[in-house]
C-alpha positions as CSV (number, residue, x, y, z in Angstrom):
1,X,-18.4,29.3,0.9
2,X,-18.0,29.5,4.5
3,X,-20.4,27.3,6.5
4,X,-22.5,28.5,9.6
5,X,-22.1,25.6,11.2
6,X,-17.9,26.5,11.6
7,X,-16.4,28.8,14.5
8,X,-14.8,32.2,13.6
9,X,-11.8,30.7,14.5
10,X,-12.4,28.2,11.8
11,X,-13.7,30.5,9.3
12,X,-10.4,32.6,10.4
13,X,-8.1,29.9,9.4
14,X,-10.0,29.4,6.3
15,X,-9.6,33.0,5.1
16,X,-5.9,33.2,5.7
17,X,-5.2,29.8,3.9
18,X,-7.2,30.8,1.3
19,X,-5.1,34.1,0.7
20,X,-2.0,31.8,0.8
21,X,-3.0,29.4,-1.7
22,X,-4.0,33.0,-4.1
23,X,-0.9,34.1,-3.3
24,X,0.5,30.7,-5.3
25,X,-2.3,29.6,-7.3
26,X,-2.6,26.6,-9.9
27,X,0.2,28.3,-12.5
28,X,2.1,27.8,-9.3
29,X,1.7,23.9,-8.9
30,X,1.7,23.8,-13.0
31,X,5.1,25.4,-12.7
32,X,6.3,22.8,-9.8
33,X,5.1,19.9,-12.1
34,X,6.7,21.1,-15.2
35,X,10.0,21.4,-13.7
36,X,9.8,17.9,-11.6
37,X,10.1,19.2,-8.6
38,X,8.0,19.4,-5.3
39,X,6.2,22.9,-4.1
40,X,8.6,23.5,-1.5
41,X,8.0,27.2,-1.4
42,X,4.2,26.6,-0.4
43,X,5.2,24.1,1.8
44,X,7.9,26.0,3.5
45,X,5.3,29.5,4.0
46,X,2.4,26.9,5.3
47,X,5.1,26.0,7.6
48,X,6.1,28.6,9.1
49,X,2.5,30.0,9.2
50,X,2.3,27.4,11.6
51,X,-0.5,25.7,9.3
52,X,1.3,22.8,8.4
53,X,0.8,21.1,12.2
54,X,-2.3,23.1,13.5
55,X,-3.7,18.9,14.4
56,X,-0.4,18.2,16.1
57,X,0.3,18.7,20.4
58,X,1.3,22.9,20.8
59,X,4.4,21.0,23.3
60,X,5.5,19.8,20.4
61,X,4.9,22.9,18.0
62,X,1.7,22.1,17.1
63,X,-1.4,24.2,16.9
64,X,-3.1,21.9,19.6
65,X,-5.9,21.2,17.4
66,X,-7.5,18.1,15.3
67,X,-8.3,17.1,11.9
68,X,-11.2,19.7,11.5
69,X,-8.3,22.5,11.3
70,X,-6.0,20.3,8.9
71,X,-9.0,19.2,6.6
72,X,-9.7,23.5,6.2
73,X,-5.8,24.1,5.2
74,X,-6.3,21.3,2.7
75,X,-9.3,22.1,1.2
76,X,-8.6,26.3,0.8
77,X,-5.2,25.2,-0.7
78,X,-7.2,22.7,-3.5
79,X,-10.0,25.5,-3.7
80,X,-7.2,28.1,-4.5
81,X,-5.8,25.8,-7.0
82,X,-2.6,25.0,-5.1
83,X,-3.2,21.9,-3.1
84,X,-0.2,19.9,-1.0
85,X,-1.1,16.2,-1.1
86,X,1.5,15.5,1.3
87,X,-0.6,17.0,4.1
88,X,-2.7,13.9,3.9
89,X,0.7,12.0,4.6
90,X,3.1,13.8,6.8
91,X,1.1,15.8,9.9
92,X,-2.3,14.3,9.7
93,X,-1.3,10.1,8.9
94,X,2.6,10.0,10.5
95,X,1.8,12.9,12.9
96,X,-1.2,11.5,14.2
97,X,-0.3,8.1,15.0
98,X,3.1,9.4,16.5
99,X,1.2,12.0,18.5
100,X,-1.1,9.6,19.8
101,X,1.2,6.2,19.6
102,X,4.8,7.3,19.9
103,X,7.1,7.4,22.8
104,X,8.4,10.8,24.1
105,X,11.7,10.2,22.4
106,X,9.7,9.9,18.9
107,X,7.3,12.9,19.3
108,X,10.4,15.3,20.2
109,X,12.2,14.0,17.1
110,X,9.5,14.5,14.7
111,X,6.7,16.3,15.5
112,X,8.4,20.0,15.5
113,X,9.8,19.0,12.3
114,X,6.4,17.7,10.8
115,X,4.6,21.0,12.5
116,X,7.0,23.9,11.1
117,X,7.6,21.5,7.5
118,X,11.3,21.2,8.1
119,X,10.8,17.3,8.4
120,X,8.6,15.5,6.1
121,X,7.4,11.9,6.5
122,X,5.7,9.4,3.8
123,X,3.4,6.3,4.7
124,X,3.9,3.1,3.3
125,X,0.9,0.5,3.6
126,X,-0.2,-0.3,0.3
127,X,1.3,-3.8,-1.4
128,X,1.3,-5.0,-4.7
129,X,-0.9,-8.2,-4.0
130,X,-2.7,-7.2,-1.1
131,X,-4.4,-3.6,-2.3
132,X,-7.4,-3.6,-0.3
133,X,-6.7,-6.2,2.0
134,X,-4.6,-4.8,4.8
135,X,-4.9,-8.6,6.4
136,X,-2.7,-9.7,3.5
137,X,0.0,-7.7,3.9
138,X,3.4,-9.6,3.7
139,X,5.7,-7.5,5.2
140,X,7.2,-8.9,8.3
141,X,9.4,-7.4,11.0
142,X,11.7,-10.1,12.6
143,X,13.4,-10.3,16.1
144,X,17.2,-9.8,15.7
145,X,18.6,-9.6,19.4
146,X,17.6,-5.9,20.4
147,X,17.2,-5.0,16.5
148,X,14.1,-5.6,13.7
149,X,14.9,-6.8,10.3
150,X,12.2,-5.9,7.9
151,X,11.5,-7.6,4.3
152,X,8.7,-7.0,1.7
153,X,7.8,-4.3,-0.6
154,X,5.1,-1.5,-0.8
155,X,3.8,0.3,-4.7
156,X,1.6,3.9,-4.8
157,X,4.0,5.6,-2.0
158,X,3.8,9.3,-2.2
159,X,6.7,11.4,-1.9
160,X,9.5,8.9,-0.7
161,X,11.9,11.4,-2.5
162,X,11.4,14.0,-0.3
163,X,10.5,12.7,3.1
164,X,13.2,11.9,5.7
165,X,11.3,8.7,6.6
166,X,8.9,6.4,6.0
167,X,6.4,5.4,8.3
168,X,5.6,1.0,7.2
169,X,3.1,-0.8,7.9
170,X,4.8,-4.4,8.6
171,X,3.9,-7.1,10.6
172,X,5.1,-9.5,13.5
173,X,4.7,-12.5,14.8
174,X,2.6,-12.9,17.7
175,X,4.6,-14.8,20.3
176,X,1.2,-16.6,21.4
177,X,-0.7,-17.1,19.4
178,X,1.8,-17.5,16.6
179,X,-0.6,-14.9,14.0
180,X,0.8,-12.3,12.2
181,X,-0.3,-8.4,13.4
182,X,0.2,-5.6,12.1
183,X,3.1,-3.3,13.4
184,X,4.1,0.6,12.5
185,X,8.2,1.3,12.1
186,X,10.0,4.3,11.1
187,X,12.2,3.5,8.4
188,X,15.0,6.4,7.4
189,X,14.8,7.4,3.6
190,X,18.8,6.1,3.4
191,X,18.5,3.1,5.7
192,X,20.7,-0.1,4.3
193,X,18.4,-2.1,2.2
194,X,15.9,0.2,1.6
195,X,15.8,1.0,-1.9
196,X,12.7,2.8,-4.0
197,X,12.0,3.1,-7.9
198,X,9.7,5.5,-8.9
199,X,6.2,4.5,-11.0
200,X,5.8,6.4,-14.4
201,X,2.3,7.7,-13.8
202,X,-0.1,9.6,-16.4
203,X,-1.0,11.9,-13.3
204,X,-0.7,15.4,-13.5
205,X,0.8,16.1,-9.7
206,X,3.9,17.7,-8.3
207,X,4.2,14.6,-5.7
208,X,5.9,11.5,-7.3
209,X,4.8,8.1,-6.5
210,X,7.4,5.0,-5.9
211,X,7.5,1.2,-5.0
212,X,9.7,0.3,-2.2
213,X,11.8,-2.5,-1.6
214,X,12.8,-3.6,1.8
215,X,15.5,-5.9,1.8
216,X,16.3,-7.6,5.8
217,X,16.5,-3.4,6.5
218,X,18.0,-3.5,10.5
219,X,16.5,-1.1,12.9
220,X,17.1,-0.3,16.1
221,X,14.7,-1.2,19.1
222,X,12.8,2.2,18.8
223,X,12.0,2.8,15.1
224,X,8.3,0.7,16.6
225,X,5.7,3.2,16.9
226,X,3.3,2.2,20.4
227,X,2.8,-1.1,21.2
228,X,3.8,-4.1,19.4
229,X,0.5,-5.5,21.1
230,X,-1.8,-2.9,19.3
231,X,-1.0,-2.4,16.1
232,X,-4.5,-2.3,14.6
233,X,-5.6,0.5,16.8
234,X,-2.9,2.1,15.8
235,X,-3.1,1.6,12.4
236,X,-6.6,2.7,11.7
237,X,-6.1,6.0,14.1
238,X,-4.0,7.2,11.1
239,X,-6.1,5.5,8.5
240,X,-9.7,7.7,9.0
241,X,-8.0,11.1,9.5
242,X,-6.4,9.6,6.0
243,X,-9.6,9.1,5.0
244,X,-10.9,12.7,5.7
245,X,-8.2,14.5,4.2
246,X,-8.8,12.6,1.1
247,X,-11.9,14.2,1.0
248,X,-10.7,17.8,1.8
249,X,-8.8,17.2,-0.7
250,X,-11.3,16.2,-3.7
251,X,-13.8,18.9,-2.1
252,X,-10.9,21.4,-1.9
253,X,-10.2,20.3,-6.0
254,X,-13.7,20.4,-7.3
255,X,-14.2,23.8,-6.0
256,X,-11.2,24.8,-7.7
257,X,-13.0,23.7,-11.3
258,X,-16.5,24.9,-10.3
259,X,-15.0,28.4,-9.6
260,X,-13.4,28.2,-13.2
261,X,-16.5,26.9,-15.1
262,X,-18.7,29.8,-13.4
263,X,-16.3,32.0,-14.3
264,X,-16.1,31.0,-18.0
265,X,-20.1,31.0,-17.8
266,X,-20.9,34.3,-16.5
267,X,-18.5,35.3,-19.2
268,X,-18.7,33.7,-22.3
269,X,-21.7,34.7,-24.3
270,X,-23.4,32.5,-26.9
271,X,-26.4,34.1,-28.7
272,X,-26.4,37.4,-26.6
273,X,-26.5,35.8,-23.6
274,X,-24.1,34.6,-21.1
275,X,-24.3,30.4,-21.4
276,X,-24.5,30.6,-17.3
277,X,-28.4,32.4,-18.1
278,X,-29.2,28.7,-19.8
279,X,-30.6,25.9,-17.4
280,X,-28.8,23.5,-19.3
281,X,-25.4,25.0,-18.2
282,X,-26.6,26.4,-14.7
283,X,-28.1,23.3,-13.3
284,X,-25.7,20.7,-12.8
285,X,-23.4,23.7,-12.0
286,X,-26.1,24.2,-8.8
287,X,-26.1,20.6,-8.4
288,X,-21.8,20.3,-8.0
289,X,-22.3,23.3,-5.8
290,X,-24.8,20.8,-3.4
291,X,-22.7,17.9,-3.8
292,X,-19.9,19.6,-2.7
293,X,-21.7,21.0,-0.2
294,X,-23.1,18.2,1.1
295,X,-19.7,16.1,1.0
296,X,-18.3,18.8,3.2
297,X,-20.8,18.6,6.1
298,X,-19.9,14.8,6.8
299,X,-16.3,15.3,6.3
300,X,-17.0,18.1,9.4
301,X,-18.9,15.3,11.3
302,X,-15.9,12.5,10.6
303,X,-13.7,15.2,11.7
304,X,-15.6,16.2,14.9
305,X,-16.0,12.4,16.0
306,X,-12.7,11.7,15.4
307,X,-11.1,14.9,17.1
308,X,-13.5,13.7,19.8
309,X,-12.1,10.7,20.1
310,X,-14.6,8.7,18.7
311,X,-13.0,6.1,16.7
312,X,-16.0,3.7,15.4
313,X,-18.4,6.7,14.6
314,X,-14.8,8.6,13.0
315,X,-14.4,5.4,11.1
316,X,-17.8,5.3,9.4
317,X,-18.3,8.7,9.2
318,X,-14.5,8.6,7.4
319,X,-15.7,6.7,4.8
320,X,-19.0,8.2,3.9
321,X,-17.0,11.6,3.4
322,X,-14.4,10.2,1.1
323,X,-17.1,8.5,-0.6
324,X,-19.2,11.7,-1.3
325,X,-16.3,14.0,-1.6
326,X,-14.6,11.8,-4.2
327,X,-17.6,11.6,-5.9
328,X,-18.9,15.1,-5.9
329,X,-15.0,15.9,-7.0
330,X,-15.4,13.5,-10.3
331,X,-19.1,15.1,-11.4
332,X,-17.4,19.0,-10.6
333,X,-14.3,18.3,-12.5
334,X,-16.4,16.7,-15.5
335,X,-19.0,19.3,-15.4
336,X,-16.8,22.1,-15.3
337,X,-14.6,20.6,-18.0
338,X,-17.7,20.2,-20.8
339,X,-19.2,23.7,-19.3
340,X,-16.0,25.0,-21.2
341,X,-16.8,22.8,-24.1
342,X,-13.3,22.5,-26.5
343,X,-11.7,25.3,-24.0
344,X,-11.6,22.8,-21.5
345,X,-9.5,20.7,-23.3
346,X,-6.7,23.5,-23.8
347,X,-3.2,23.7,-21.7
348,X,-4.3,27.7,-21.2
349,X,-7.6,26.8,-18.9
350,X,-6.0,24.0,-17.2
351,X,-8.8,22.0,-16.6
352,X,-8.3,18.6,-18.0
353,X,-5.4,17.5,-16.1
354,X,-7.9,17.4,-13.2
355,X,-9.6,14.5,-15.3
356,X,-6.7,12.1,-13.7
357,X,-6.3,13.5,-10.5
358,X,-9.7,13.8,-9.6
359,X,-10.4,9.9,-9.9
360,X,-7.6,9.5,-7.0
361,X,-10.3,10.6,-4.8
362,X,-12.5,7.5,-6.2
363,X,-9.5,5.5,-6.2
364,X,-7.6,6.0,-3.1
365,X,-6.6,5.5,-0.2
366,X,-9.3,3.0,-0.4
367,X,-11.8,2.6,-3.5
368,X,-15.3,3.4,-3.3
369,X,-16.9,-0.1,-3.8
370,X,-14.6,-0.8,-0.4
371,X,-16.8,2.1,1.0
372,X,-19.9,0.4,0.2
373,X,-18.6,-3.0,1.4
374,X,-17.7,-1.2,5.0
375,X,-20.9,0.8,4.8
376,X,-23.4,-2.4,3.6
377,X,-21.3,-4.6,6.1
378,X,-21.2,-2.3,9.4
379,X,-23.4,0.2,9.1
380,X,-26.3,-1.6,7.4
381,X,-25.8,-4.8,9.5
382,X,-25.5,-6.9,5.8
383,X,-24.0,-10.1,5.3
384,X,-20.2,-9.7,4.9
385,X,-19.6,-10.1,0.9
386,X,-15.8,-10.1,1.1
């Protein structure tokens, strides 16, 4: 499922990811998630395969390439079955905004450990009454002398447990106009104050979601990321690469369940005939084959623009591709699911549990009726409804 429109290098990486995520597979992840645990053996080989930080700066161990690379990685790991959610977090949020944003002090102390996976970093944005609305978000950074003191609380934070920081979205006072902006810090995992509690979720995935509290937690002078003066910049350059590993990762997934469901109908045979030789089956299999597809090419155009350094055409095209992918993801996952009829209900095929993960496409890191506000509103030149 290689596209023409992709270098060989591309289509290179994409062949040796794919053989790693084999290698592992979904018993692998179904293993990891039975036991409670993270895929640290996954991540560790991505790692040192040097897949990990192909988007990050080669000075700093990267591969010295963009998102287009780190969207592949993602999406061969879901197609294999063995996806790493935390790859939309760690290199291509944290390590892109550091990368682009941090001071030379910050990139040397994370961005080798974010490229080879010895270091692992989680993002903290979302609140529990601001959701959507990034203008409402009451976490505030206060002057201390030379330190910040930071108060509020965050809900639907991946992977807390296991990262060494956290990388908040908080926000300052503007000394002019007296405003509130938004501001990036990185908070350590065991910093005074900064305690998490982890959310009981009916979600089948090996990465364990948390609400944070912050509690007056002091750090130093350099725990800002870039300016204090441009935090909005700074926060949407790690928001549409969020964006378009989101959908790498619902088109990586609903591959994953289409290659299962046309396995089970080239197979299974109904009235001496394989159900795959019946329209009824075959055709919305074909047509989650093109929505894929077609997801796929404008997650490669958000990538290109954004590698590019197009941030406005990145930011549309961002949301179009999470928008198609997580939708195409939802109608794979549901197709593939009744294309297996009561099988796809059973523990052995391991279908279902995609039900619930595949509607985190839909749902985050932005919901799709939030899409069609952004695309009615900016695109379409609409009246703003919100």
């Amino acid at each position: 499922m290689t596209s023409v429109i992709e270098s060989d290098e591309h289509k290179a990486l994409r062949e040796a990811v794919s053989a790693l995520g084999k290698r592992y597979g979904r018993d692998y992840i179904l293993r990891t998630i039975a036991e409670g645990r993270p895929p640290t053996e996954l991540w560790a080989d991505a790692g040192k395969l040097g897949y990990l930080g192909v988007n990050l700066p080669e000075e700093y161990g990267g591969g010295g390439g963009g998102v287009a690379e780190l969207s592949i990685v993602l999406e061969e790991l879901g197609a294999a079955g063995s996806p790493l959610l935390m790859l939309v977090v760690s290199p291509a949020i944290c390590g892109t905004v550091i990368s682009r944003f941090g001071t030379e002090e910050q990139k040397r102390a994370w961005l080798p450990g974010l490229a080879d996976g010895t270091r692992l970093m989680a993002f903290g944005i979302t609140e529990p009454d601001a959701g959507s609305n990034s203008h409402r978000i009451t976490t505030t950074a206060r002057k201390d002398g030379a330190d910040w003191l930071l108060t509020g609380r965050k809900v639907f934070i991946s992977g807390v447990d296991i990262a060494d920081a956290v990388l908040i979205v908080g926000r300052t006072e503007d000394a002019r106009t007296g405003r509130l902006k938004p501001c990036l810090f990185i908070v350590p995992r065991d910093a005074e104050g900064f305690s998490r509690r982890q959310i009981d979720m009916e979600l089948n995935a090996a990465e364990k979601q948390f609400e944070l509290v912050l509690d007056d937690v002091r750090l130093p002078a350099d725990a800002l990321v870039g300016d204090e003066d441009a935090g909005l910049l700074q926060l949407f350059a790690g928001l549409n690469p969020e964006r378009i590993m989101t959908a790498a990762f619902a088109i990586g997934m609903g591959r994953y369940a289409l290659s299962r469901a046309l396995e089970y109908a080239r197979d299974r045979t109904v009235w001496k005939a394989p159900i795959g030789a019946h329209q009824a089956i075959a055709h919305p299999l074909a047509q989650a084959h093109i929505d894929l597809e077609l997801a796929r090419l404008m997650m490669q155009k958000a990538a290109h623009l954004y590698d590019a350094g197009d941030d406005i055409g990145a930011g549309e095209a961002a949301n179009m591709a999470k928008y198609a992918a997580g939708e195409a993801c939802v109608r794979a996952v549901d197709q593939a699911v009744h294309t297996l009829g009561g099988n796809g209900l059973t523990r052995e095929f391991g279908l279902a549990s995609l039900i619930t993960a595949a509607r985190v496409a839909r749902i985050a890191p932005v919901s799709r009726e939030m899409i069609l506000n952004y695309v009615s509103h900016q695109s379409l030149g609409l009246p703003k409804s919100y």
